[in-house]
C-alpha positions in Angstrom: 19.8 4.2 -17.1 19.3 7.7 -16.0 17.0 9.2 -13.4 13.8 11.2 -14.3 13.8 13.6 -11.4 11.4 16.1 -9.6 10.9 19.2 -11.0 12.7 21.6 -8.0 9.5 23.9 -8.2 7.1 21.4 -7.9 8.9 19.7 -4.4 9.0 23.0 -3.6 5.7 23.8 -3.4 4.6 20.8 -1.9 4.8 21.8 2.0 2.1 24.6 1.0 0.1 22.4 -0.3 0.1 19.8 1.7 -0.9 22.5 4.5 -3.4 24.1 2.3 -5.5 20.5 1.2 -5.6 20.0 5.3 -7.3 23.5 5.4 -9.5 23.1 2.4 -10.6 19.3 4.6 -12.0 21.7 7.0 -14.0 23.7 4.5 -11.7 27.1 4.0 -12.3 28.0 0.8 -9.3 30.4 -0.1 -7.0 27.3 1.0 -9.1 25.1 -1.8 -8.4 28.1 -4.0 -4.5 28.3 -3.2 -4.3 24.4 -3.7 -6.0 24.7 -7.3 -3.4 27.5 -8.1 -0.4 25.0 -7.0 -1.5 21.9 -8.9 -3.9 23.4 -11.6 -0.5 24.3 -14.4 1.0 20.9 -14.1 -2.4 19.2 -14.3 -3.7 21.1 -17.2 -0.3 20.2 -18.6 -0.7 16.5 -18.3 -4.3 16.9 -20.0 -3.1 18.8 -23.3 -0.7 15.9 -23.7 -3.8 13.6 -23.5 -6.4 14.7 -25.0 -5.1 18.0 -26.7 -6.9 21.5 -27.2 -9.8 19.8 -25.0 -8.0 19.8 -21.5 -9.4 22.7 -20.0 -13.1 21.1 -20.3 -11.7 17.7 -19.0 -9.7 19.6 -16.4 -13.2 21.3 -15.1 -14.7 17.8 -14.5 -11.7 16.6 -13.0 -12.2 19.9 -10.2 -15.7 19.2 -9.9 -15.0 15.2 -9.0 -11.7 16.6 -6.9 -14.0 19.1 -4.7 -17.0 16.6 -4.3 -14.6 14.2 -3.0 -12.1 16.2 -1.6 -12.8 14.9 2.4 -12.2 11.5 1.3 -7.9 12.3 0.6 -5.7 11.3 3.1 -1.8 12.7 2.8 0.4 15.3 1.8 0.9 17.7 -0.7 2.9 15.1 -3.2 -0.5 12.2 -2.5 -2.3 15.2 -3.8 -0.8 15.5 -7.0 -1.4 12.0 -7.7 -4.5 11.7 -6.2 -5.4 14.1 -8.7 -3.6 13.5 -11.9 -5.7 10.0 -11.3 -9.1 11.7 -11.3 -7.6 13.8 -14.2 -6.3 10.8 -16.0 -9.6 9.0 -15.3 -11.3 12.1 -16.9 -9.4 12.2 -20.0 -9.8 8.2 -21.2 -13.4 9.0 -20.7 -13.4 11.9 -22.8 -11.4 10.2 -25.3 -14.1 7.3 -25.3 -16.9 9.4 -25.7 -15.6 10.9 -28.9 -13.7 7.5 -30.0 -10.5 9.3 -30.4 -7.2 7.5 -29.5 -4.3 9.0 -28.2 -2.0 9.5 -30.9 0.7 6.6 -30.9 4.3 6.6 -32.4 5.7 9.9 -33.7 7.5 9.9 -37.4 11.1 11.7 -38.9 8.2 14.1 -40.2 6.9 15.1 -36.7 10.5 16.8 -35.8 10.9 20.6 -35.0 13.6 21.8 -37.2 15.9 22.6 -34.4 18.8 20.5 -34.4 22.2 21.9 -35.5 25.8 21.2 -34.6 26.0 23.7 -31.5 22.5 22.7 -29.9 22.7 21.9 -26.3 20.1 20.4 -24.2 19.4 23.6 -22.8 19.3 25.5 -26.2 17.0 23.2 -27.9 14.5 22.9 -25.0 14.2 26.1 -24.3 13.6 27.2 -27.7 10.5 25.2 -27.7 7.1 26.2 -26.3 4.9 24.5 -23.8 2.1 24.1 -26.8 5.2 23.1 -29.1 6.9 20.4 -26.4 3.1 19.3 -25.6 2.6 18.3 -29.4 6.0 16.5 -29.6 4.9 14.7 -26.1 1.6 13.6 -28.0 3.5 12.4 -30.7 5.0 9.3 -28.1 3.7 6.3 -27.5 1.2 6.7 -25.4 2.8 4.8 -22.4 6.1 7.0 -23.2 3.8 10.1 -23.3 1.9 9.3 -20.2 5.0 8.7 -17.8 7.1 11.8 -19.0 3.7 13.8 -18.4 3.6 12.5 -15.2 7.3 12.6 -14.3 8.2 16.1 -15.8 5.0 18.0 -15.8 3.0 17.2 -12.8 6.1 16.0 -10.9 5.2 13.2 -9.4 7.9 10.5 -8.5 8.5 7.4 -9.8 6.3 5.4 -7.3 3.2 7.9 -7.4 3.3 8.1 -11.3 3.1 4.0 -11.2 0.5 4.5 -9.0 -1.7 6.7 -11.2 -1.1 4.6 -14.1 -1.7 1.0 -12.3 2.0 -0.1 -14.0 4.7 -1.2 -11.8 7.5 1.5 -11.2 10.1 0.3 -12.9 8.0 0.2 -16.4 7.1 4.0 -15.7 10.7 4.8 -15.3 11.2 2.8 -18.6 9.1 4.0 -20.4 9.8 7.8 -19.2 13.4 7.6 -20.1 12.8 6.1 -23.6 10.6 8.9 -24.3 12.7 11.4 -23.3 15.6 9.2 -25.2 13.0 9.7 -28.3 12.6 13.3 -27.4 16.0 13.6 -27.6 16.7 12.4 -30.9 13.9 14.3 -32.3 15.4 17.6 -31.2 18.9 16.9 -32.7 20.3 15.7 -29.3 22.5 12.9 -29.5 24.6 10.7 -27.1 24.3 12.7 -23.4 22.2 11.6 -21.1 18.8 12.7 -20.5 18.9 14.0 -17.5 20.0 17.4 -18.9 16.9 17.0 -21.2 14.2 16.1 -18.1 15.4 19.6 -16.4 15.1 21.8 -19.1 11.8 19.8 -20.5 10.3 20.8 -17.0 10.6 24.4 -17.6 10.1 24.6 -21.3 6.3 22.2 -20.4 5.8 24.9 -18.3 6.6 25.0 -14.3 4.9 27.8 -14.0 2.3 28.2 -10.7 
């Protein structure tokens, strides 16, 4: 089975804000403020693949409960990406209580972007999507499938931490993230590589941005 890997952005990053949490612990404020800009794309990210056009209200909450309880984190920059895609995730199921609205589950031959064709590569056919686009697809997974390639691709988080956010034993994430991108796959016309190709490209195309 193949390996969902680390976006090379995201690990990038983390040194910075690892140093700027620490900071932010000792009440500077600009350091809060660089740490926001770091994790807030991949977060927001995860939340439109949860609970859709609604994740930057959800994502608000989640900063206000991430800031109240910021002096009770302890470790580095990747513990703070889980620590808060958990608040986040948290955030998100209780939204989707409050208004009774399921995540959508199990996508149809319907739901496919018209992009396959003979001469699509990986590369071509993710990068012809857009992160609102590759979000919808992403919503249109099992919800299992959905959560671990948000977690995997978009906020970055290894195979341990995203286990760890969703209280599932690592090698069900990884499961479940490679079926999804399997499914992701075949929706876009891919057929027979692996999906490693596709977990690089889906990283930029859900946007890697900072």
């Amino acid at each position: 089975m193949g390996q969902v890997r680390q976006p090379r952005r995201v690990q990038e990053y983390d040194g910075e804000l690892g140093a700027a949490v620490a900071r932010a612990q000792d009440g500077d404020e600009a350091a809060f403020a660089v740490a926001y800009r770091i994790v807030q794309p991949g977060l927001l990210g995860f939340l439109r693949g949860v609970v859709g056009d609604e994740a930057e209200d959800v994502a608000s909450d989640a900063w206000l409960e991430i800031a109240r309880d910021l002096g009770r984190f302890k470790g580095d920059g990747a513990g703070f990406r889980g620590w808060t895609a958990t608040i986040a995730r948290h955030r998100a199921l209780d939204h989707l209580r409050r208004r009774r609205v399921r995540p959508q589950a199990g996508g149809t031959d319907q739901d496919v972007l018209d992009l396959a064709g003979p001469h699509n590569t990986h590369e071509q056919a993710l990068e012809s999507l857009s992160t609102e686009r590759a979000l919808e697809l992403i919503r249109g997974l099992p919800r299992d499938q959905a959560e671990a390639v948000l977690l995997r691709v978009v906020v970055g988080l290894d195979g341990p931490a995203a286990a760890r956010v969703l209280g599932k034993r690592p090698g069900a994430v990884r499961t479940a993230a490679h079926r999804g991108l399997k499914r992701l796959g075949r929706q876009l016309g891919i057929g027979g590589e692996a999906e490693e190709g596709v977990t690089d490209v889906a990283s930029r195309a859900l946007g890697e941005s900072t």
